[in-house]
N, C-alpha and C positions, 0 to 999 in steps of 0.2 A: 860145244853144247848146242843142242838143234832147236834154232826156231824161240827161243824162252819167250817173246810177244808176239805171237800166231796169233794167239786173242783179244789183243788189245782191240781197246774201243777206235772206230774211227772218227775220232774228236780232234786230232790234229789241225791246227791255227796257228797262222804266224803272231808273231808280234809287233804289233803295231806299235808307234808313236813313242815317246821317250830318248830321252837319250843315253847313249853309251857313256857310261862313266868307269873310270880304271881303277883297280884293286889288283892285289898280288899277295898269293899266299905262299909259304915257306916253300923250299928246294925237297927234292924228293930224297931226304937221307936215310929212309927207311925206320929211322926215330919217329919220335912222336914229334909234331910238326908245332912252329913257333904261332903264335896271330897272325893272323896278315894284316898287312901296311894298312893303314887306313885310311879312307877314301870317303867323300864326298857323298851323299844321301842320293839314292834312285832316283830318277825323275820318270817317273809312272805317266803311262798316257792310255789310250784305249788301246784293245786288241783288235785286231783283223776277227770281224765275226762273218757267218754265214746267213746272218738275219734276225731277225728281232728276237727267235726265240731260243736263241744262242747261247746255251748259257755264259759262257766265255764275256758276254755283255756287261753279267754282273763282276769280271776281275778284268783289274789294270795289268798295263803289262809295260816289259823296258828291255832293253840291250846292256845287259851288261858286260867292259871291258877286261879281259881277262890275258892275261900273258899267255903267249903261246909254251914258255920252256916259263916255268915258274922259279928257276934256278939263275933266271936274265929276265927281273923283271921289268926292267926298262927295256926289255928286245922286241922284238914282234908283237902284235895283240891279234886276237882274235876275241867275239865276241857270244855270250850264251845268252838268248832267250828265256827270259822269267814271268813270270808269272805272279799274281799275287790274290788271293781269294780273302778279301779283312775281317778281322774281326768285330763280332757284333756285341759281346762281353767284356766292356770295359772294365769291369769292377773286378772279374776275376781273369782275366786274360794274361794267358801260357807264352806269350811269346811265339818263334815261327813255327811249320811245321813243315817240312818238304818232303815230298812224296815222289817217288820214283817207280813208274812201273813195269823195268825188266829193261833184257834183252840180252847184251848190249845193242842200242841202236832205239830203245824206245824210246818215243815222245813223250815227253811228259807235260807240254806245256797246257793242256786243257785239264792237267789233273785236280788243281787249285780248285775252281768249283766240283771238279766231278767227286774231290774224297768227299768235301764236305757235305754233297748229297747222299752219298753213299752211310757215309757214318752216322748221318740225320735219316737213313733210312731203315737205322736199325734203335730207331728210339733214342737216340742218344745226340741229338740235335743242340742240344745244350753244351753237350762238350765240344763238338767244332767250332761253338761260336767264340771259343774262350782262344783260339789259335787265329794268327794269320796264316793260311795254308798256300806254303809256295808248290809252284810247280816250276819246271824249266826244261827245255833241251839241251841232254847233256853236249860237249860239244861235239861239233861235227853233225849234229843230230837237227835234222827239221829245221825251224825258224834260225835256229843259231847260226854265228856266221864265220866260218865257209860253211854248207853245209857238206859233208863228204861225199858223193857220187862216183861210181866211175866206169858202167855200164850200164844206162838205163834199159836197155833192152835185154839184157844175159838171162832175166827169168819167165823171160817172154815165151807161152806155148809155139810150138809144141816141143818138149826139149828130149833128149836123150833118153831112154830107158835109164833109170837111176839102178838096176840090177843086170846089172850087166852079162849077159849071156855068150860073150867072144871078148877075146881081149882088144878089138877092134870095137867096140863098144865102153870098152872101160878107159880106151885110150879118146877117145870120142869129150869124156868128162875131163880126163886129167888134161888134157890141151885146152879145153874151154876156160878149166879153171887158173890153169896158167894164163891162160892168156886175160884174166880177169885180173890176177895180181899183178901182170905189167901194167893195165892198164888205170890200176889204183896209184902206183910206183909214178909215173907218167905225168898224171895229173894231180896228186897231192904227194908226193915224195917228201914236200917240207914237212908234212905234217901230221904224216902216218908214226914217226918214231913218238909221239906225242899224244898220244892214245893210248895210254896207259888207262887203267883203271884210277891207279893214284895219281895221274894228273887231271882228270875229272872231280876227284876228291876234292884237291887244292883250288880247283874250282868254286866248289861247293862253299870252302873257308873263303874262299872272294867275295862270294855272294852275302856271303850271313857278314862280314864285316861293311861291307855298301850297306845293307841293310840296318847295319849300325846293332847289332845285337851280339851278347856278349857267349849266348850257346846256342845250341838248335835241338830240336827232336824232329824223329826222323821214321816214316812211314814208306819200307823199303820191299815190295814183291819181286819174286822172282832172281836173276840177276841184283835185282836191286838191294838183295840180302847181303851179297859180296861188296859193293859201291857202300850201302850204310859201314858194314865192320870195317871196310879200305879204312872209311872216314874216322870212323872208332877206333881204329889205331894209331893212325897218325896226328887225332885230335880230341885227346879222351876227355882232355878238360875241357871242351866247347861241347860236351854232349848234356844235352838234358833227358833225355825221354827217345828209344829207338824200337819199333817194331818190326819186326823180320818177318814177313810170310813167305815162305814155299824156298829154303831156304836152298843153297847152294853149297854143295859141300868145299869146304877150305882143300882138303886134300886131293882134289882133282883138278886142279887148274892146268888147261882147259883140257886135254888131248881125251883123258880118262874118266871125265864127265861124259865125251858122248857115248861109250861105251856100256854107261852105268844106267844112260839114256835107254838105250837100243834094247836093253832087258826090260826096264819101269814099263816102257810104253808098250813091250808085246802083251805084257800083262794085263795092261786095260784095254787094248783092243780086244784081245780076248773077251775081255767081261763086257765088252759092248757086241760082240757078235752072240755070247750067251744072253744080253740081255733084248736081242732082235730075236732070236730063236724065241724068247719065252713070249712074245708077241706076234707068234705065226701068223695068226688069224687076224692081224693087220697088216705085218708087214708082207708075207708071203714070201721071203728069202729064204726059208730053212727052218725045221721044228729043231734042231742042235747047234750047239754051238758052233760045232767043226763046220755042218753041212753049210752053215750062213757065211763060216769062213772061205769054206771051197768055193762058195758062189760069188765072193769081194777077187778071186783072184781068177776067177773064169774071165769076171766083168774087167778084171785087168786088162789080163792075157788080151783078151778080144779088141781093148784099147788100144791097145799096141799097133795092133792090124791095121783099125777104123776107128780114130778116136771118135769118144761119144759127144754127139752136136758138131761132131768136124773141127773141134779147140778144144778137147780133153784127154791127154794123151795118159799113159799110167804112169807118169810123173805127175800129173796136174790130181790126178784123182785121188792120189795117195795124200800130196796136199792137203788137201779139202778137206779129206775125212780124218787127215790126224788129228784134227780139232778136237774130234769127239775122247780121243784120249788124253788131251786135254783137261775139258770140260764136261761134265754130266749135264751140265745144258745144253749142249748139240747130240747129246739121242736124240731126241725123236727127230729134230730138221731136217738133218744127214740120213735116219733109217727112212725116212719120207722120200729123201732125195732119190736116195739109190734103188729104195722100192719101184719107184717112178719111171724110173729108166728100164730095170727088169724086166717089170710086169706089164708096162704099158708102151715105151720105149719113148717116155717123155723124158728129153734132155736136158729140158727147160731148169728143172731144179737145181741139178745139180753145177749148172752151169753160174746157175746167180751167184752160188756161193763160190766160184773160181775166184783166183785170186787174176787180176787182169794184167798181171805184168807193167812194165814200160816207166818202172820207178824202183830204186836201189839204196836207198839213203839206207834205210835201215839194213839192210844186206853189206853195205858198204861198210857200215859203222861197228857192225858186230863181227867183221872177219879181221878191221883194225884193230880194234880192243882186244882180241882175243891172241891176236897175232904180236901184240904188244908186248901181254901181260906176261906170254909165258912162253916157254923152249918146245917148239911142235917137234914130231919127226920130221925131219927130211928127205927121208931113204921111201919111195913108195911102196917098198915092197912091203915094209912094216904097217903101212895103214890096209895095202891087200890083203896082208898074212890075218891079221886081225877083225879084218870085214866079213869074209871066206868063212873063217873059223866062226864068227858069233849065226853067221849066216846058216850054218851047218847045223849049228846046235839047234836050229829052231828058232831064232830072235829073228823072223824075216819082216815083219814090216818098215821099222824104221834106221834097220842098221845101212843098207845103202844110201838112203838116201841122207843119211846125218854126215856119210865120208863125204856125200859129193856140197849139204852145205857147209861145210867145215875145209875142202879141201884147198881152197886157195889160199891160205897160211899156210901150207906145206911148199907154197911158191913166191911167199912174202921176198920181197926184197933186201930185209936184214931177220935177225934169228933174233925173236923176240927176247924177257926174260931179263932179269931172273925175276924167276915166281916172286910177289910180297908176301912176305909171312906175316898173317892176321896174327894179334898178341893183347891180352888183355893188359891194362896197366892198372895202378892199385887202386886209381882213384874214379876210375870208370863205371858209372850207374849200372844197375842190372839193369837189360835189354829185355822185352820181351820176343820170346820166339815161338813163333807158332810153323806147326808141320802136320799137313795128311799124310798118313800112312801109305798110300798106296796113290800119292805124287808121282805121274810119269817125267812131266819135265824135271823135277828135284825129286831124287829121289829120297825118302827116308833117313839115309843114314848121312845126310847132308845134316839134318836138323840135330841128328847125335853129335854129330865133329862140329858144329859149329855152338854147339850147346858145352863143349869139352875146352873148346878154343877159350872160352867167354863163360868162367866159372861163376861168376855171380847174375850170370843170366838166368832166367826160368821158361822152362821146353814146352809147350803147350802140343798134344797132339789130337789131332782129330782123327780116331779108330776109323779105319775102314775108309776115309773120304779120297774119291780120286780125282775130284777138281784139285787144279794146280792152282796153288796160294789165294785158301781160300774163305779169308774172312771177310768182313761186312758184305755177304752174299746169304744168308739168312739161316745161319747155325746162331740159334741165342746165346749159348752155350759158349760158342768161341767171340761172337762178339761184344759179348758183357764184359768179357776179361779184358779183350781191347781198349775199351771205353773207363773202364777202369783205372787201367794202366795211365790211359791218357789223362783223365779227370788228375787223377789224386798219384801216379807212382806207386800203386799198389801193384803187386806182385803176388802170383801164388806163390803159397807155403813151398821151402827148397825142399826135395827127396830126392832117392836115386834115384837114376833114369831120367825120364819125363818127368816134367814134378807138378801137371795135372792131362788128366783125361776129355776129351770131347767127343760123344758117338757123331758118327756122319748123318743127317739129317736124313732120314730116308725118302723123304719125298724131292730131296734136292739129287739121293744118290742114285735112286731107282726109280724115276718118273715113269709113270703110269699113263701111258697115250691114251687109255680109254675110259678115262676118269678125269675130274679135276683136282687131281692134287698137284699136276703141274704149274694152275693159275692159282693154287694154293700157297705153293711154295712160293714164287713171283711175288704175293702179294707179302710174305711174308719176311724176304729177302728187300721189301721197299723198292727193287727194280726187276726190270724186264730181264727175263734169261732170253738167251745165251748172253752172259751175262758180259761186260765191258770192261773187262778188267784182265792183265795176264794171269 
C-alpha cells in the first residue's frame, strides 16, 4: 500500500521523562485475545517539546514496557512511546481515546493534543474534553524504543527513474531494494518477525491495562482502520466506541491493495490536472485536462535529463505532487509550484515542498509491517507482469513507483503471513465507519468490505470527496456524526449499503484560487489547509 502518511503533520516529538513500566497482552492465537496482565500505573512526565508554543506542552508523556513476542512475556521488552492529552470533564468523562494516524510507520505521538484541537475545531470542544486522548508510537515507530531504521539515506535524491525504461533501470530498483531488505535483516533481524499488525495490537491491550482502564475507543485514519479492527478482533470486549476513517480494505492485505492504489490515484490526478486546466488564466499549464497532463510529463521527461533546482529528479517530483491526490488542499500550493518552474523557471517552490531525504523510520516501519502481515510474491516477474500490464492500460502515474515502494518485501528475509482474518464477535459495539468515494489511498470498496466484515457497524460516505480520511476537516455533515458517535454512541439508522450520505464540501473539494473560499473553508474546517492529518 503506497505511502498511507504522505500527509501527515510534522508534529513528531519524542517522549520525554516517565518511566517504563511492564505490561503484557495475550499470545497471538488469532482468537479473541484474553486481558493483559496487569501492571503498575504510568508514571507521566513531560514531553520533548519544540518551545513554549508546542502544543505537545499541554500532554504528558511515558515509555511504556511491552514484550517483544507477547506469547514470552517474561522474554525481551521493548518499549512504546505514549502519550496522553487529559481530560477536562470530570463529571461526564468517556474514558481513553487513542488515535492512530496511518501508515504503517506513522507517528502518532503528538496526536493526543492535535485530535482534540481538531474535534474542538469542528464545534464539538465539549466532547474531547469528556476523553483522555492517548496518542503513541506504534512500535518500531519514532520516540518508541528501538526505533526501526535501516538505510537512512535509500531516499535520498536523486534516485532512479521509478518507470523504468531498460531492464538496466528496473534492475537499478530491484538491487537497491534488495539491498535495503538485507540491510533491515542485518540490523533488526530480532525484531522484524515481530511487526505484525497484531503484535502492535497487543500492544495497544498493554497500554489500556497500565493505564488501568477496563475498555478504550478508538480514533483510527487510514492504515489505522486495519490496526483499530486488528484490535476489534482480538479484543471485542475491551472495545467501547471506534471510528474508522479512509478505511482499508480487509481483502487486500498487502500485495493487491497497491494495485487498487495505482487505479484510485490516476483518477484524482486526473481531476487535479482538469481542475488546473479550468484555472488557465492563473495557472498557464494547459486550457484541458490532457494538455496540463502532457505538460506534468514533458516537466518529467525534462527532469530526468536536468533535474529542476539541480535535487528534483522525476522520482522526487512525482513525490511531491502525489499529495495533491491525496488531498484537495494541495491544489492550489503544488499547481503554484509547478506553474512557477514552467512559466518562470523558478525552482524555489517546488523544491520547499521536496521531501529532503536522510531519515527512514517510517519507510523502515511500513515495509516491516507489511512484510509481516502477509504472503508477498516472490517471483519478480509476477510484480513486472503486473506493473507493465496496469502501466499499459493507462494507470501511469503511481503504479511504478508503488512496486518500487512496496518492493523490498519481495526481499524480506522470511515470508511473511498468514494474513489475520478481521471477524466480528457477537458482543462487539457498532463501529463507526466513515468513507470518500473517490479516496485514492483507500479506496472505496475498502469502506464496503470492511462495513460487511463488521455487520453492526454503520458506513458513512462522503459523495464525491477525494481527500483521503477525511473528517474533522470541515464537512459538518461528516463531522456532527463523529461527535455524535463519540458524545452519546449514537449511530445512523442501519440500511442497505451505506447506511447515511455526506456531499463533499465544495469549497474543500474544488478551491477556488481566485476567490476566498479557500480561507473560507480553512476557517470553517477550524484549521489551516493543507490540512495535518493523513
Amino acid at each position: 500500500m503506497r505511502k498511507i502518511v504522505l500527509v501527515t503533520a510534522a508534529v513528531a516529538v519524542a517522549a520525554g521523562g516517565g518511566t517504563a513500566v511492564a505490561a503484557a497482552a495475550s499470545a497471538d492465537t488469532g482468537r479473541a485475545g484474553a486481558a493483559a496482565a496487569p501492571a503498575r500505573s504510568i508514571d507521566w512526565g513531560k514531553c520533548e517539546v519544540s518551545g513554549p508554543s508546542d502544543p505537545m506542552n499541554q500532554a504528558e508523556c511515558a515509555q511504556v514496557e511491552v514484550p517483544l513476542d507477547h506469547s514470552r512475556p517474561n522474554g525481551r521488552k521493548i518499549s512504546i512511546a505514549v502519550s496522553r492529552f487529559k481530560h477536562t470533564d470530570e463529571k461526564n468523562y468517556q474514558g481513553v481515546l487513542f488515535v492512530n494516524p496511518g501508515g504503517p510507520g506513522g507517528s502518532g505521538l503528538a496526536y493526543s493534543p492535535a485530535l482534540a484541537r481538531w474535534i474542538g475545531g469542528t464545534g464539538h470542544a465539549d466532547v474531547a474534553a469528556k476523553y483522555d486522548i492517548i496518542g503513541f508510537d506504534p512500535r518500531g515507530v519514532g520516540s518508541s524504543k528501538p526505533a526501526l531504521t535501516c538505510d537512512p539515506n535509500y531516499s535520498d535524491p536523486i534516485r532512479p527513474d521509478y518507470v523504468p525504461s531498460s531492464w538496466k533501470e528496473e534492475k537499478a530498483w530491484i538491487d537497491k531494494s534488495r539491498k535495503y531488505a538485507q540491510d533491515c535483516a542485518k540490523k533488526f533481524g530480532w525484531l522484524l518477525p515481530h511487526m505484525r499488525t497484531t503484535d502492535a495490537a497487543r500492544d495497544v491491550d498493554a497500554i489500556r491495562a497500565a493505564l488501568g482502564q477496563e475498555k478504550i475507543s478508538w480514533y483510527g485514519f487510514s492504515y489505522g482502520t486495519y490496526f483499530g479492527a486488528t484490535y476489534a478482533t482480538l479484543f471485542p470486549n475491551r472495545v467501547k466506541r471506534m471510528v474508522l476513517d479512509g478505511n482499508v480494505n480487509p481483502k487486500n492485505i498487502w500485495y493487491d491493495s497497491q494495485l487498487e492504489q495505482d487505479k484510485a490515484f490516476e483518477h484524482n490526478m486526473k481531476a487535479w490536472w482538469a481542475w488546473i486546466a479550468k484555472y488557465d488564466s492563473v495557472y498557464h499549464l494547459g486550457k484541458t485536462g490532457k494538455a496540463v497532463e502532457a505538460k506534468y510529463y514533458a516537466v518529467r521527461a525534462a527532469a530526468k535529463k536536468a533535474p529542476i533546482g539541480g535535487q528534483m529528479g522525476p522520482d522526487e517530483l512525482d513525490d511531491t505532487v502525489l499529495s495533491a491526490g491525496y488531498n484537495t488542499g494541495y491544489y492550489i500550493p503544488f499547481a503554484e509550484a509547478l506553474s512557477a518552474w514552467v512559466n518562470d523557471k523558478d525552482a524555489s517552490v517546488l523544491l520547499d515542498w521536496m521531501s529532503p531525504g536522510g531519515e527512514d523510520n517510517g519507510f523502515a516501519v511500513y515495509n516491516a509491517v507489511q512484510a509481516a502481515d502477509a504472503r508477498w510474491p516472490r517471483n519478480w516477474s509476477k510484480w513486472h507482469h503486473d506493473a507493465v500490464k496496469l502501466h499499459e492500460q493507462g494507470y501511469r502515474f503511481n503504479t511504478w513507483s508503488n512496486v518500487w515502494f512496496n518492493a523490498p518485501v519481495a526481499f524480506w528475509p522470511f515470508k511473511g503471513g498468514p494474513e489475520f482474518r478481521l471477524k466480528a464477535a457477537k458482543n462487539l459495539p457498532g463501529m463507526l465507519l466513515v468513507q470518500s468515494t473517490e479516496d485514492g489511498a483507500t479506496p472505496v470498496a475498502g469502506g464496503l468490505e470492511m462495513h460487511k466484515v463488521f455487520p453492526s457497524s454503520r458506513l458513512v460516505f462522503e459523495v464525491g470527496g477525494r481527500t483521503h480520511a477525511n473528517t474533522l476537516n470541515g464537512n459538518v455533515c461528516l463531522d456532527d456524526k463523529v461527535a455524535a458517535y463519540l458524545d452519546t454512541g449514537a449511530l445512523p439508522a442501519s440500511r442497505r449499503g451505506p447506511d447515511a450520505y455526506c456531499d463533499a464540501v465544495p469549497a474543500l473539494n474544488d478551491p477556488d484560487p481566485t476567490a476566498m473560499a479557500l480561507k473560507a473553508a480553512r476557517t470553517t474546517a477550524g484549521k489551516d489547509l493543507p490540512v495535518g492529518r493523513p
